[in-house]
C-alpha positions in Angstrom: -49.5 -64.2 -32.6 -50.2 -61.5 -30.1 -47.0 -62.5 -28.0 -44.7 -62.1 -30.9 -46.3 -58.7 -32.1 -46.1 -57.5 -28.6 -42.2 -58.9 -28.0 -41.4 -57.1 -31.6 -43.3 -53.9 -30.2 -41.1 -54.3 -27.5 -37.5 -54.4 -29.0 -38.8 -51.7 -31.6 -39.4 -49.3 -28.2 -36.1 -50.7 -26.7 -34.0 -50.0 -29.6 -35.2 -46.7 -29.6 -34.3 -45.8 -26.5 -30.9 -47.2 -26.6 -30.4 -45.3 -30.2 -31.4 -41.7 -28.7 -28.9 -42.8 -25.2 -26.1 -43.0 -28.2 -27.0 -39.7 -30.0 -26.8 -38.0 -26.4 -23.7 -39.6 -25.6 -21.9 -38.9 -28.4 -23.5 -35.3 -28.8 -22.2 -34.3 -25.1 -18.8 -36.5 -26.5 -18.9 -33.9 -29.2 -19.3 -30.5 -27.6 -16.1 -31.3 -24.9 -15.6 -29.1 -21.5 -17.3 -25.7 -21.5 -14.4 -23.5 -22.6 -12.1 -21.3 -19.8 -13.4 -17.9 -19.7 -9.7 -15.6 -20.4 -8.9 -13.1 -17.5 -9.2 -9.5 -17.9 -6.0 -7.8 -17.6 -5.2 -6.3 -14.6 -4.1 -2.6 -14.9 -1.4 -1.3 -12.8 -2.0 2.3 -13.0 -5.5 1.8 -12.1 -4.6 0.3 -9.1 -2.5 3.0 -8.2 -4.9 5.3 -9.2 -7.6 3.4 -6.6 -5.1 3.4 -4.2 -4.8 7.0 -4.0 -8.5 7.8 -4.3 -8.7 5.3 -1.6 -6.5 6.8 0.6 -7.0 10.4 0.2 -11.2 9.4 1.4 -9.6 8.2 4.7 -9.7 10.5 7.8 -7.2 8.4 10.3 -4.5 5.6 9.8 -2.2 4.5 12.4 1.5 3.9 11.0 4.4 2.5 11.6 8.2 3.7 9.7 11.3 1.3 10.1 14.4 1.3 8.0 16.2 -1.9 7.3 19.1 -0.2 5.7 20.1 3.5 6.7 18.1 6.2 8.5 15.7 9.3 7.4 16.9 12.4 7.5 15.2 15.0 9.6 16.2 18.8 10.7 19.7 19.6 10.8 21.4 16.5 13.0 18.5 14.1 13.5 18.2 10.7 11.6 15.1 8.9 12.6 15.5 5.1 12.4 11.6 4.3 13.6 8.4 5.8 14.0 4.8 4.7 14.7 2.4 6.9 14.9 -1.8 7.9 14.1 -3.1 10.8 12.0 -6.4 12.4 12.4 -7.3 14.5 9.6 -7.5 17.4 9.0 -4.4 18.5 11.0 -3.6 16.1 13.7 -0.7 14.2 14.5 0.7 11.7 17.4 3.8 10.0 17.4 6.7 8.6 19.1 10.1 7.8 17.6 13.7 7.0 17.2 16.9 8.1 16.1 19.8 9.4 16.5 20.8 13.3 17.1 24.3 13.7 16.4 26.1 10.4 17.9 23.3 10.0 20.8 20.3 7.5 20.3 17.5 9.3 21.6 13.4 8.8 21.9 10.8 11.3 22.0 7.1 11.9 21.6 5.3 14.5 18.4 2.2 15.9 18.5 0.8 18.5 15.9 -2.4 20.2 16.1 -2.9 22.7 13.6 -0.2 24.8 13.6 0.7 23.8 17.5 3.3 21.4 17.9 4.4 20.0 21.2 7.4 17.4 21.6 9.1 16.0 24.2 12.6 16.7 25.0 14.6 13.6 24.6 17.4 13.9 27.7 14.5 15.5 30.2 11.3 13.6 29.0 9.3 17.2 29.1 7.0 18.3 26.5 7.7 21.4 25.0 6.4 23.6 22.6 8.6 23.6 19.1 8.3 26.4 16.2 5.7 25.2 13.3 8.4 24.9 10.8 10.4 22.2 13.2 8.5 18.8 12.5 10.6 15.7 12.4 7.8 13.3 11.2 6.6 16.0 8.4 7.0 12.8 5.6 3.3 11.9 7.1 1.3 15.2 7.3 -2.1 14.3 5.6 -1.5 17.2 2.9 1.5 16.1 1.3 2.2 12.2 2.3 1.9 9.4 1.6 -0.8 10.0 -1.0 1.0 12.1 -2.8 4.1 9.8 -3.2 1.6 6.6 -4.6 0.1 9.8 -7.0 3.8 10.1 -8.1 4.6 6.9 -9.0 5.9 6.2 -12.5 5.7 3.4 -14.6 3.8 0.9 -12.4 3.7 -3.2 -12.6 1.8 -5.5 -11.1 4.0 -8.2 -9.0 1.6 -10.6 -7.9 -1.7 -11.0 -6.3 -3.5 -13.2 -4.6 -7.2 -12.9 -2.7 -6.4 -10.7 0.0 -4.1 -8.4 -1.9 -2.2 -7.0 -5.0 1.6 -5.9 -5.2 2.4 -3.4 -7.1 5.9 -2.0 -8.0 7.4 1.9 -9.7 9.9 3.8 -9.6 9.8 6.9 -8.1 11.9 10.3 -8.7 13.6 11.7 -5.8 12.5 15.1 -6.6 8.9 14.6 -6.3 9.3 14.1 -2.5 11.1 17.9 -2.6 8.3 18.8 -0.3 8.4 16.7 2.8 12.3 15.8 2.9 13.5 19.7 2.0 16.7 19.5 -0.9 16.5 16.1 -2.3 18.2 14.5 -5.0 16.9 16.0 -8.3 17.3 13.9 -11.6 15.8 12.7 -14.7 17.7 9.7 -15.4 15.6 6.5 -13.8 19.0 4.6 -12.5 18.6 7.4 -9.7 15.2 7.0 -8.8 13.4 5.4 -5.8 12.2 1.9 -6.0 8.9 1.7 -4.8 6.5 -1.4 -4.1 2.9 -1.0 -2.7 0.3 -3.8 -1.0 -2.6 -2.7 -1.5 -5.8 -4.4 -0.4 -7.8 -6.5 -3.1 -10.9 -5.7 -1.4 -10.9 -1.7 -0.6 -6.9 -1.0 -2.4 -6.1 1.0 0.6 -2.4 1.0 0.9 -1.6 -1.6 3.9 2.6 -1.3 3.1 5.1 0.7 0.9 8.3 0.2 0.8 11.1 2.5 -0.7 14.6 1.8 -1.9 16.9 4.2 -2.8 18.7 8.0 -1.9 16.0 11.1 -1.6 18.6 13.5 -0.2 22.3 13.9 -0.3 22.4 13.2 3.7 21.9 9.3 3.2 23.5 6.9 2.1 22.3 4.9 -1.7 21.1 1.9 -0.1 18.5 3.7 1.9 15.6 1.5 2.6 12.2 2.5 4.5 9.0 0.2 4.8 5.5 1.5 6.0 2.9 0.1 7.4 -0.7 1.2 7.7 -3.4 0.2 10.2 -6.5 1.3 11.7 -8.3 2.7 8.9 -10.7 5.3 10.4 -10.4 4.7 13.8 -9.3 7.8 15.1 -8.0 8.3 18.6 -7.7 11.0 20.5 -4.8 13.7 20.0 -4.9 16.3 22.7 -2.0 19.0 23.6 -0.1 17.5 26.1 0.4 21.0 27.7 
């Protein structure tokens, strides 16, 4: 008699336990996969925005300027094809580059210090000091560069993004580069502005490229295109007169 009340103690216990493994089963059956949290928008003008901020808390970059299609225009008979180049701020500036001066190819060396600037002289090799206003790499002084142009961008769209960066695209009107590149282009219809894209870093948005598509001035041809490239964030070298 004891055995039987025992083995029906037993199932009664067993069948409990196998009722409340059901209940939890089907409960966790029930409630499915924790939903997918939606991703906040990304917005591009913020990015631009951080970009500039980013940039303009900087005080040295090293550059480089290359032109797939067409040249930059500098002084009277100078086109620059490549540059590459550091800036120290507040008002230093090193660089050597490219181009060609009338029909002749030529290299030469920049520097600006203040309102000093030295250059080389591209048949003897021999620095020399050049007027203030004569600066053929003016499109980087710290003042009004390249953070001013990612300030002017209009109408900004993200491209893509990934972990280490974002890509972001704008147009951007001629005009509002008036102050490095002298008489430029000036026109309020889009079709004439400047394409722009940016890479910013996802980490700290400073700019690492930019590249622009399109006529600034009346001296190059439509299909102008320039890419940038910065480095070196905050590691300044040392930009000395050379005489």
């Amino acid at each position: 008699m004891c055995r039987w009340i025992m083995r029906s103690f037993l199932k009664t216990i067993f069948a409990a336990v196998l009722l409340a493994v059901a209940v939890a089963i089907s409960g966790c059956g029930e409630q499915g996969p924790p939903p997918t949290p939606t991703p906040t928008p990304i917005d591009p003008e913020a990015l631009v925005s951080r970009a500039a901020q980013a940039l303009g808390e900087i005080d040295s970059f090293h550059f480089v300027l290359s032109h797939p299609e067409g040249g930059t225009p500098m002084l009277e008979a100078l086109l620059i094809h490549d540059a590459e180049g550091d800036i120290v701020k507040p008002d230093r500036l090193a660089v050597e580059f490219g181009g060609v001066f009338g029909n002749i190819y030529i290299t030469a060396s920049f520097v600006s210090i203040g309102e000093n600037n030295f250059m080389t002289n591209p048949f003897s090799g021999k620095w020399e000091v050049v007027p203030p206003e004569i600066n053929p790499i003016a499109f980087f002084s710290p003042e009004r560069g390249i953070t001013n142009i990612i300030g002017s961008i209009s109408k900004p769209v993200l491209l893509d993004s990934d972990e280490s960066v974002w890509r972001v695209a704008g147009l951007l009107p001629p005009q509002a580069l008036e102050a490095i590149f002298g008489n430029t282009i000036s026109s309020d219809d889009e079709r004439d502005w400047v394409s722009v894209e940016l890479t910013l870093d996802a980490e700290s948005y400073l700019l690492r490229s930019v590249k622009m598509e399109g006529q600034i001035t009346e001296r190059e041809p439509q299909g102008t295109v320039r890419e940038i490239t910065l480095s070196g964030f905050n590691e300044p070298p040392e930009i000395e007169p050379p005489l």
